[in-house]
C-alpha positions as CSV (number, residue, x, y, z in Angstrom):
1,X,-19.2,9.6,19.5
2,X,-16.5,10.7,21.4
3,X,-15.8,7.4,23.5
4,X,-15.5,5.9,19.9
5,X,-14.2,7.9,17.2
6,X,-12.7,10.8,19.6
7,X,-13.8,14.0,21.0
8,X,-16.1,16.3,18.8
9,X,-19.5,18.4,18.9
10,X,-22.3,16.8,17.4
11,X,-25.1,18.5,16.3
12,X,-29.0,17.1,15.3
13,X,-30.1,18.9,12.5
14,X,-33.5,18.2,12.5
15,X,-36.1,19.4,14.6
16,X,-37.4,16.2,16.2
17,X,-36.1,13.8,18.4
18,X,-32.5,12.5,17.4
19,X,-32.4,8.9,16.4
20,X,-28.4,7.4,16.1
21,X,-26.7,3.8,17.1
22,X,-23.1,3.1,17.2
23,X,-21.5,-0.1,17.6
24,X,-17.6,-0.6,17.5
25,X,-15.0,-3.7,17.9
26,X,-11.5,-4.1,18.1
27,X,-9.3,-6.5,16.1
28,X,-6.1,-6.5,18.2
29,X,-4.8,-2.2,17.1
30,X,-7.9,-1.9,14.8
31,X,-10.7,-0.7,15.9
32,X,-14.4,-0.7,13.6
33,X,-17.2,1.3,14.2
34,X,-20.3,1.5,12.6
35,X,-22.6,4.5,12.4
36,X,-26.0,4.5,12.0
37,X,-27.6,7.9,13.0
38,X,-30.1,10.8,11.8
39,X,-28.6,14.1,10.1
40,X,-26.2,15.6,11.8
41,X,-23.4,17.7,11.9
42,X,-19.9,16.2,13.8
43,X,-17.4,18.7,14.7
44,X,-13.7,18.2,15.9
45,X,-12.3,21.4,17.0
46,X,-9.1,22.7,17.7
47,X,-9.6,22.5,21.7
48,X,-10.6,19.1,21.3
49,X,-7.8,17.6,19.5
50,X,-6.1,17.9,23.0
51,X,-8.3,15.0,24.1
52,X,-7.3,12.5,22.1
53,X,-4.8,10.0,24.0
54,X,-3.0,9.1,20.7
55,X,-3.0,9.8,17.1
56,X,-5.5,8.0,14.8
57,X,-5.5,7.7,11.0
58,X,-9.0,6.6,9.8
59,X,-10.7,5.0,6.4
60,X,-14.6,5.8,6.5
61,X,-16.8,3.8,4.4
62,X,-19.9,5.6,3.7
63,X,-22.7,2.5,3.5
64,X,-25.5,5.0,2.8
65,X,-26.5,8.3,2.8
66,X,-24.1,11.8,2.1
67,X,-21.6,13.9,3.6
68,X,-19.6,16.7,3.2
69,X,-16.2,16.7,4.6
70,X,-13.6,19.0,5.7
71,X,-10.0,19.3,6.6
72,X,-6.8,20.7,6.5
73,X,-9.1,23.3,4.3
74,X,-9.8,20.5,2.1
75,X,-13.9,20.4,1.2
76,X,-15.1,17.1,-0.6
77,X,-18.1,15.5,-1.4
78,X,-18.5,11.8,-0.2
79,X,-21.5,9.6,-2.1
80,X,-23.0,6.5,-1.5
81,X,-20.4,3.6,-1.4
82,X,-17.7,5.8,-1.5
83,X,-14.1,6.0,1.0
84,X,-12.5,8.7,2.8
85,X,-9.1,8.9,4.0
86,X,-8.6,11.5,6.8
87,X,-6.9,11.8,10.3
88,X,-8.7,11.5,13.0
89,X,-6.7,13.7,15.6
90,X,-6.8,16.8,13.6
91,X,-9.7,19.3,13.4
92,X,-12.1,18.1,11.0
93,X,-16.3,18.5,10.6
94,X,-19.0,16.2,8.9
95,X,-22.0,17.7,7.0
96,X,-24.2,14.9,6.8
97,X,-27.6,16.5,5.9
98,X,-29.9,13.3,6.0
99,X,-30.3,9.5,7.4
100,X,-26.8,7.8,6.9
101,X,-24.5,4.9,7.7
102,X,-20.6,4.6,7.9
103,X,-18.5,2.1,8.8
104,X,-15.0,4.0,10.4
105,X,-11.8,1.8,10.2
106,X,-9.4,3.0,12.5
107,X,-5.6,2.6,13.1
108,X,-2.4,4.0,15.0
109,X,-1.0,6.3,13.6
110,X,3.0,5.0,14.5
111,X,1.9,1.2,13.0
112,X,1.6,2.9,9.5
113,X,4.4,2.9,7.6
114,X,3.4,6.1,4.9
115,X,4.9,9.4,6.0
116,X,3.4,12.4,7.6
117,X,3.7,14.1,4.4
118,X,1.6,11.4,2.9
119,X,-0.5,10.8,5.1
120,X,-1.5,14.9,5.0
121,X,-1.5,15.0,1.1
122,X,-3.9,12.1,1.2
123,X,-6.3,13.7,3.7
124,X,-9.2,14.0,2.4
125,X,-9.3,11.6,-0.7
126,X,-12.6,10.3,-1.5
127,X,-11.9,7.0,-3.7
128,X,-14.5,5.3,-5.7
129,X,-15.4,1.6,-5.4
130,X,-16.5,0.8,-8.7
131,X,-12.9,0.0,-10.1
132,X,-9.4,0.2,-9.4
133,X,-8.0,0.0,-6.0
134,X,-11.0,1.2,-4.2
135,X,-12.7,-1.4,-5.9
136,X,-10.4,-3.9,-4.0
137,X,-10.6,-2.7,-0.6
138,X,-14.1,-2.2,0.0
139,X,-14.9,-5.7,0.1
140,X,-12.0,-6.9,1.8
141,X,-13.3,-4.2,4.6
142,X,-16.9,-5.2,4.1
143,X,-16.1,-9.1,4.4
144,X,-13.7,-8.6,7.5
145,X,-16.1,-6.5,9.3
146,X,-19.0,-8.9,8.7
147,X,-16.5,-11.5,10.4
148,X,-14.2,-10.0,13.2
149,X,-15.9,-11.4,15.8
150,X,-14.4,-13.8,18.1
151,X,-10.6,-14.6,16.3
152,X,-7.8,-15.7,18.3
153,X,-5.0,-13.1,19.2
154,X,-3.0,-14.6,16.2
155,X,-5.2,-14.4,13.7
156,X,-6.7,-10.9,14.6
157,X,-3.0,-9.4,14.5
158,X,-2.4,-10.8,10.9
159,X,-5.7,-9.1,9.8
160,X,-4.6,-5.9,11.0
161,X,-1.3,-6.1,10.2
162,X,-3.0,-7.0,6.5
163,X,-5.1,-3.6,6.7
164,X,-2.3,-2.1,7.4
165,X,-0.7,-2.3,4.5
166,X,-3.6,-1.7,2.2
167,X,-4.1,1.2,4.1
168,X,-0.6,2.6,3.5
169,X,-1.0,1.6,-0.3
170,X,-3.9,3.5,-0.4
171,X,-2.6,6.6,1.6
172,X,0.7,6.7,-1.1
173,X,-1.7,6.3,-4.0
174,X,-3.9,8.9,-3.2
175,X,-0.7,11.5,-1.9
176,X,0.6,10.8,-5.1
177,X,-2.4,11.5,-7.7
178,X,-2.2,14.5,-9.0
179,X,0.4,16.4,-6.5
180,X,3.7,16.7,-5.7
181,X,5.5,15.4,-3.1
182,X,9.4,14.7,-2.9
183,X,9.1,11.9,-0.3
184,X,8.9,8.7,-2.6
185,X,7.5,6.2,0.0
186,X,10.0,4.0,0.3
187,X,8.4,1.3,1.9
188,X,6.6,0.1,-1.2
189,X,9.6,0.5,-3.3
190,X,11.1,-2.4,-0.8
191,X,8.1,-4.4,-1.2
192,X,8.2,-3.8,-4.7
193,X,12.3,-5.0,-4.8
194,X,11.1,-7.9,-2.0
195,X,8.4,-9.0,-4.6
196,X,11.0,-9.0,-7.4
197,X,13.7,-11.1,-5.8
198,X,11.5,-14.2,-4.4
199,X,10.4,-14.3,-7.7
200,X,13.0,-14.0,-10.2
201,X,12.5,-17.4,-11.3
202,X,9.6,-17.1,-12.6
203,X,9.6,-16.1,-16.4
204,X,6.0,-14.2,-16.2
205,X,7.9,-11.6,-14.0
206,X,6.9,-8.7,-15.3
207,X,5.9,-5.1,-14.1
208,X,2.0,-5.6,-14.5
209,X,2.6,-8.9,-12.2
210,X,4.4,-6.9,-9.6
211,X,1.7,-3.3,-9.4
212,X,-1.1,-6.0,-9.0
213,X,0.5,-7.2,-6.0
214,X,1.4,-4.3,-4.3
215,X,-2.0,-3.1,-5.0
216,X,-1.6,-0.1,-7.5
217,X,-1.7,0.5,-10.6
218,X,1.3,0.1,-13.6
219,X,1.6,3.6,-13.9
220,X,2.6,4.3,-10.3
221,X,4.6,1.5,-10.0
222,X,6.8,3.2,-12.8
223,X,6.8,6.7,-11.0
224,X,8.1,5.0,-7.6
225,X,10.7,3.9,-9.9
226,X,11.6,7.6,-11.0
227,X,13.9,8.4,-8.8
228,X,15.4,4.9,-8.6
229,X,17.7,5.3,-11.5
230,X,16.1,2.6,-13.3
231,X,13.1,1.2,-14.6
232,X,11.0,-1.7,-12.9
233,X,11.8,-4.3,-16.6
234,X,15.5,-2.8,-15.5
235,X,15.8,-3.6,-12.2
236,X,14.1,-7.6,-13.5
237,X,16.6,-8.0,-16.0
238,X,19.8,-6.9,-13.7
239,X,19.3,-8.9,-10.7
240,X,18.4,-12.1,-13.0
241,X,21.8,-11.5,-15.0
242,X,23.4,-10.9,-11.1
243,X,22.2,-14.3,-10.0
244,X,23.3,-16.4,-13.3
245,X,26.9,-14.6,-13.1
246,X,27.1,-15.8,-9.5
247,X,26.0,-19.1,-10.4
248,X,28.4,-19.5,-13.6
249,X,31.0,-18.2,-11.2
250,X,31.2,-20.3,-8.6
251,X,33.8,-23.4,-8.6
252,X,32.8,-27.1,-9.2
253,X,33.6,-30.0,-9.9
254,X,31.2,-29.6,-13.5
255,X,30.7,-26.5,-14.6
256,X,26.8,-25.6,-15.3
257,X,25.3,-25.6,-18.4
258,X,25.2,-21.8,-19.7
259,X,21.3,-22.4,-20.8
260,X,20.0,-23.8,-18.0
261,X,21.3,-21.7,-15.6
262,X,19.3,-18.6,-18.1
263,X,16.3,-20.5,-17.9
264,X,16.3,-21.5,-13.7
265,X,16.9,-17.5,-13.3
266,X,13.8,-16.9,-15.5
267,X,15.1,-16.3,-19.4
268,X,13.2,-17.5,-21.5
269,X,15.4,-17.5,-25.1
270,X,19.1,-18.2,-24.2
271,X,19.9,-15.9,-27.9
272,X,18.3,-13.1,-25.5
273,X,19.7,-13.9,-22.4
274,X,23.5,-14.4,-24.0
275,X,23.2,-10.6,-25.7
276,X,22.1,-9.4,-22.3
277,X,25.1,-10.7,-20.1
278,X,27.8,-9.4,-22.8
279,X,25.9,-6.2,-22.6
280,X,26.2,-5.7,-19.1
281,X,29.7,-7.2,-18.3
282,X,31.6,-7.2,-21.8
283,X,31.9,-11.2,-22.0
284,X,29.8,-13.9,-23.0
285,X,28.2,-16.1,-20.0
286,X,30.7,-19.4,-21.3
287,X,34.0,-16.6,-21.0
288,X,32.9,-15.6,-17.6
289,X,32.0,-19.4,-15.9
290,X,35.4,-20.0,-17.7
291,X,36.9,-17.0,-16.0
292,X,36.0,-18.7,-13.1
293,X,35.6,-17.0,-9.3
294,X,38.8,-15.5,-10.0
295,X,37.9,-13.4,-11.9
296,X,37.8,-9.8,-10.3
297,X,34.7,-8.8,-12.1
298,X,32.8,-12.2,-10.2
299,X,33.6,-10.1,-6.9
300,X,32.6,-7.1,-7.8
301,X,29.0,-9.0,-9.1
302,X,28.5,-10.6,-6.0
303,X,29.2,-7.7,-4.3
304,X,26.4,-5.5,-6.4
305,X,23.3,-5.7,-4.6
């Protein structure tokens, strides 16, 4: 146990003889181990944090069996199926009162890209598997574990580099739920901004489209918006009207067709699109490509972003 999953005290709690196996594999920074053992109670004290040669944040998946779980004075219950979030180089102890098995997926702490206030708020979160993101992970976990053997360099640093990221999606889900935290983590905000602009095009842009891929749900993709100053459909409709202003802008020898510059940027009705542009710059989109590049205001648009 402590070659693997660091140093701790573990204790048998049954009278008879002890019955465990572990069996662990990396996948180039991740390392999986699998725990199948008797009850028993895992202790990670304060003078044997000291032992660990580098901080480790962990996602347990308990396979079968119970435990209790404590840290940070955190208590929770985990069930059957269930995952944990905690971090592996702080004090921590495992209540596990009869036969289990857990599956322990473990990463750097420094490749993760969630805070440290994140990552504390989160410690501790059990999340269920039967729907919403948990419901995601677990097999993605199960499937990958079930198949890590043997990839090539390449291909086992994509898959970790792909844990990765659900991991710190999880993390900033779970720090968020319920508490509060000042720290908006920024780094899905930028994927969430990445996301929009490669697909602006696309006229099914729309805030459900974007939570689904980052992995969380439409309701906390609107509260990492919060303190953006604008809302996710906002953010859509201003860098579309951005990219058709530039485009109407710029010089040629023919000037482009108001409508299907709208519709390549995504915009559907041009009655919609045309009321949007003289909202946000005071001219219709034919007044401004006549304005031409010139025209301070064309500038100060491709200046915006």
């Amino acid at each position: 146990m402590s070659r693997t999953l660091g140093p701790a005290e573990v204790t048998p709690r049954g009278e008879g003889p002890f019955d465990g196996r572990i069996t662990t594999y990396r996948l180039a920074y991740l390392q999986v181990t699998t725990v199948e053992a008797d009850a028993e109670r895992v202790s990670r004290t304060q003078a044997l944090t000291g032992g660990s040669p580098r901080a480790l944040v962990a996602v347990a998946v308990q396979m079968s069996g119970t435990a209790t779980f404590v840290q940070d004075g955190r208590r929770v219950e985990v069930g059957e199926g269930d995952l944990l979030v905690y971090d592996a180089s702080r004090p921590y102890s495992f209540d596990r009162p009869r036969r289990f098995a857990t599956r322990v997926f473990q990463v750097p702490r420094r490749v993760l890209g969630a805070s440290d206030t994140a990552i504390r708020q989160a410690t501790g979160s059990v999340v269920g598997t039967a729907d919403g993101f948990g419901a995601i992970l677990l097999p993605f976990l199960t499937n990958m574990a079930s198949s890590a053997d043997g990839h090539p360099p390449a291909v086992a640093n994509r898959l970790a580099g792909m844990v990765v990221e659900l991991f710190d999606t999880l993390i900033a889900e779970q720090a968020h739920d319920g508490r509060e935290d000042a720290d908006a983590p920024s780094h899905l905000v930028r994927r969430a901004r990445d996301h929009i602009d490669r697909n602006l095009r696309d006229p099914d842009l729309y805030p459900e489209g974007v939570a689904r891929t980052l992995g969380i749900s439409v309701r906390y993709l609107h509260r990492l918006f919060e303190g953006e100053g604008t809302t996710v459909g906002q953010l859509i409709r201003q860098r579309r009207l951005e990219e058709c202003g530039r485009e109407l802008a710029r010089r040629s020898r023919t000037a482009p067709a108001v409508s299907a510059v709208a519709q390549k940027w995504g915009f559907v009705s041009p009655a919609h699109f045309s009321r949007a542009f003289r909202t946000a710059y005071g001219v219709s989109p034919s007044e401004w490509r006549d304005l031409g590049a010139g025209r301070p205001g064309a500038d100060l648009l491709t200046s915006s972003r």
